[in-house]
C-alpha positions as CSV (number, residue, x, y, z in Angstrom):
1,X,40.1,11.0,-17.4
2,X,39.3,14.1,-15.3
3,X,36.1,14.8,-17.5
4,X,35.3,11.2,-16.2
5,X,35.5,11.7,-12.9
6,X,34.1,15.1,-13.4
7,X,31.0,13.9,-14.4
8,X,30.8,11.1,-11.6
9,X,31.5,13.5,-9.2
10,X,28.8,16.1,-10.4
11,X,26.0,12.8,-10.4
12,X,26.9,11.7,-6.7
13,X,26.0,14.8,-5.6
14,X,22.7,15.1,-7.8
15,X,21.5,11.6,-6.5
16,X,22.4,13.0,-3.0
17,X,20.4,16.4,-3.8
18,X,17.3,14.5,-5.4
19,X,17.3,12.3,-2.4
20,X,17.8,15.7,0.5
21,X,14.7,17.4,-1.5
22,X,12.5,14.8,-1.6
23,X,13.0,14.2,1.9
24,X,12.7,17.7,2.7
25,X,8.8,19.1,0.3
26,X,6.9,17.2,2.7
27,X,5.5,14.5,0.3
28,X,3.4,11.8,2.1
29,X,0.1,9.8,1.5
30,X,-2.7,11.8,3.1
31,X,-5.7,9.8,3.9
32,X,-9.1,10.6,2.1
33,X,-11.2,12.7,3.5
34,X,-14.5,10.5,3.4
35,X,-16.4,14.0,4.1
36,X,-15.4,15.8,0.4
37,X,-16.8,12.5,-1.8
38,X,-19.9,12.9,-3.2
């Protein structure tokens, strides 16, 4: 049973890791620069 909640305890904390980086690299939709097209 500890293995169990082991293993739920190490995934809350990835989801919650995923979820801080994502929110932290800056991703975002950057508009296209009508300039560079050919």
């Amino acid at each position: 049973m500890f293995i169990v909640i082991l293993i739920a305890a190490l995934s809350v904390v990835a989801v919650i890791q995923t979820a801080v980086a994502l929110r932290r690299d800056g991703y975002h939709q950057v508009p296209t620069d009508r300039t560079r097209l050919p």
